[in-house]
Each structure stands twice: as structure tokens, then as C-alpha cells.
C-alpha positions in Angstrom: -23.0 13.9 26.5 -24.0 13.4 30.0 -23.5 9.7 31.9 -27.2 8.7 31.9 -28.5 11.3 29.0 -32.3 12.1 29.0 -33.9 11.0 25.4 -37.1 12.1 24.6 -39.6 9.9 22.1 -41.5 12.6 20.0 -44.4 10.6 18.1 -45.9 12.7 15.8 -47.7 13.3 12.4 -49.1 16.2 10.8 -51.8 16.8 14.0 -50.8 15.0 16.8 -47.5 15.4 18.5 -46.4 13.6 22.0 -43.2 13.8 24.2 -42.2 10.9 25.8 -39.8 9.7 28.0 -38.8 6.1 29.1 -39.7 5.8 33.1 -37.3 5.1 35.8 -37.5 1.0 35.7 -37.2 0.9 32.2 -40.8 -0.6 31.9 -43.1 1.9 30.6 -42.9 5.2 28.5 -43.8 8.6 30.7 -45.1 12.2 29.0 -41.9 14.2 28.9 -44.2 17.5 29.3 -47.6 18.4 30.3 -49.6 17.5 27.3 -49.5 16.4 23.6 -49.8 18.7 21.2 -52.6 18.6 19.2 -53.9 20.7 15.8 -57.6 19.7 15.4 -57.0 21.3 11.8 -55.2 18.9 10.8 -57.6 16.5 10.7 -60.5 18.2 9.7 -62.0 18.4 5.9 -61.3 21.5 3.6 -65.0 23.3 3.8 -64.0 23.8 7.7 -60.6 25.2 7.2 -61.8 27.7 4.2 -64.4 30.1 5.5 -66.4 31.0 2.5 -67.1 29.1 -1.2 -65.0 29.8 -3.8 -65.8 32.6 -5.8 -67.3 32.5 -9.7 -66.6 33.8 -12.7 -68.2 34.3 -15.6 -65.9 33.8 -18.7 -66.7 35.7 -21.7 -64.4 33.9 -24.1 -66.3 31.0 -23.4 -69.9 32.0 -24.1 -70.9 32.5 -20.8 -70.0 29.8 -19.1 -69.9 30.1 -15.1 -67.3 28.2 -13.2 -65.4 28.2 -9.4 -62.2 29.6 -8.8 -59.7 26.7 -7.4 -58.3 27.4 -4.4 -55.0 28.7 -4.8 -53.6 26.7 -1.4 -53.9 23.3 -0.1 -55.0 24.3 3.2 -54.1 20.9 5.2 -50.5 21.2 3.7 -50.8 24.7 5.5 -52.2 23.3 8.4 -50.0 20.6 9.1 -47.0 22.7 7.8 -48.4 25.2 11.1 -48.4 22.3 13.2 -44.8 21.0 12.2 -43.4 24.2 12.7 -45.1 24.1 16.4 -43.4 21.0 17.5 -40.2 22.5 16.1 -40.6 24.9 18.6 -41.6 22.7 21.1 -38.2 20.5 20.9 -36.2 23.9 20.6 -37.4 25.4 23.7 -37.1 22.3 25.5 -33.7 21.7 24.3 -32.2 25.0 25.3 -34.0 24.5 28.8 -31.7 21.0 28.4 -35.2 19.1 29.5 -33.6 16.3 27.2 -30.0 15.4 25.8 -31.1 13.0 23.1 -34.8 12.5 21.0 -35.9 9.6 19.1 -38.0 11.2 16.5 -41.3 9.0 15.3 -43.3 10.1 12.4 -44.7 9.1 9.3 -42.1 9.7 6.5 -43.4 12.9 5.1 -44.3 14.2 8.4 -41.0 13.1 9.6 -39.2 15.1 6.1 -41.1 17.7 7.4 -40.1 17.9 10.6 -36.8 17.6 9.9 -36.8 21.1 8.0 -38.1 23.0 10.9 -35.8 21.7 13.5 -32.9 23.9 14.6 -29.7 22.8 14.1 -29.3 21.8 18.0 -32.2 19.5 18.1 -31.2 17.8 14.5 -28.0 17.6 17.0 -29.2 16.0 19.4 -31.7 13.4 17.1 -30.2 9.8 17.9 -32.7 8.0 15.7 -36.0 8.4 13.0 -38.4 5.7 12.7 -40.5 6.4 9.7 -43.7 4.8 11.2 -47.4 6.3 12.3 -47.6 5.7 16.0 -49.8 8.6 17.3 -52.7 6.5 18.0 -51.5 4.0 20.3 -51.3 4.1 23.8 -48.1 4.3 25.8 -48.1 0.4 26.3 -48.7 -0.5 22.3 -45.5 2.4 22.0 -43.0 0.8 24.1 -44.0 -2.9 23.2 -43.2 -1.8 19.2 -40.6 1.0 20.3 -38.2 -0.8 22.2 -37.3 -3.8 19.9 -36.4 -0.8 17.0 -34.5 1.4 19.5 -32.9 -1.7 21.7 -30.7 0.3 24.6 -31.1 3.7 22.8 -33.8 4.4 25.0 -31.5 4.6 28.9 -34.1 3.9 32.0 -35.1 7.1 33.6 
């Protein structure tokens, strides 16, 4: 492990991921990459994931009677399952470009469970903490006020 190791802060849930990075004083938390990742899906209600309406059927044993097929998927699972798999990626790729030495992985605790099956063995390598807590919608000041008194000097200036 390197002298002054580079730890990421990946927030996440099952739509929203962001990659952060303490700044160089210490004071503040910086994006670690371009963007956040983000899967509108995710968030969205089942009639805009499926395209058509269930299909009918008319049961003879019954006398008659007419009633919808259930879905045979839960198409958020899917969607966040897509999503989770995404970040995975994310943090591989980043790792192997060695953009960061240690991550501090945020998430709600399913989302977190989840996440933690799609790593790759190298990132779960390089996880230094997990805080099972639903972040994504605060801003970088309301992250670091709540962040830094869980992670104390885990998080190294810079």
C-alpha cells in the first residue's frame, strides 16, 4: 500500500452511484471522476419499465373467467441489479487504472449486499470500510459533515 493511498467514497443505491474523493486540505469531499452515475430506471414505476399490458387469458376450467398474466420478473430488481453491475464495473476499471488504492463503500444495506456480489475480487481487496446508510441525496457538505466522524482518519487528505 502506497504512503498517502488514494481512497475513493462510492455512495450509492440501486440508481444513483457517486465517486468521491477527500480534497487536498482535508475539508471537503471532490468527484473522483467526471460524473455520477445515474439509472433513471431505477427509480421509475413498473408501467414505464414494461412496454405493453400483460396479456389475458381466458380459463376454461373456470367457466370463463378472464384474468392477467403476472409478470414473470420484478423489473426494478432487474433494473437496479443492471445498475449494480454498472458500478461494479465502474470501480473495476478504475482500479486496474490504479485511480484509487482504497474505497469506502456507502450504500443502503441491500444495495450494499448487492454490490458486494458484483465486485471483483481486487476492489473487494481494496474495500477499507461499508457503511450501511442511504446517502445519495446529500450534497458533498451534508457527506463529509456525517462521513467523517464514521470513517475518522480512514479518509487521508488529498
Amino acid at each position: 500500500m502506497p504512503k498517502n493511498p488514494t481512497t475513493w467514497i462510492v455512495v450509492a443505491d440501486g440508481a444513483r452511484a457517486r465517486f468521491l474523493r477527500a480534497a487536498p486540505d482535508g475539508k471537503a469531499l471532490l468527484p473522483a471522476r467526471g460524473a455520477d452515475l445515474i439509472a433513471p430506471q431505477g427509480r421509475r414505476h413498473i408501467r414505464d419499465l414494461v412496454s405493453d399490458r400483460p396479456g389475458r387469458v381466458t380459463s376454461t376450467s373456470r367457466g370463463g373467467q378472464r384474468h392477467a398474466y403476472e409478470p414473470t420478473h420484478d423489473y426494478h430488481k432487474l433494473a437496479k441489479h443492471d445498475f449494480t453491475v454498472a458500478v461494479a464495473e465502474v470501480l473495476d476499471k478504475a482500479c486496474l487504472a490504479k485511480e484509487f488504492d482504497e474505497v469506502i463503500l456507502v450504500a443502503p444495506h441491500r444495495s450494499l449486499g448487492e454490490l458486494r456480489k458484483c465486485l471483483s475480487k481486487r476492489v473487494l481487496k481494496a474495500v477499507q470500510q461499508e457503511i450501511p446508510k442511504d446517502f445519495t441525496e446529500y450534497t458533498p457538505a451534508m457527506l463529509w459533515r456525517h462521513l467523517r466522524p464514521m470513517v475518522g482518519p480512514k479518509i487521508p487528505k488529498g
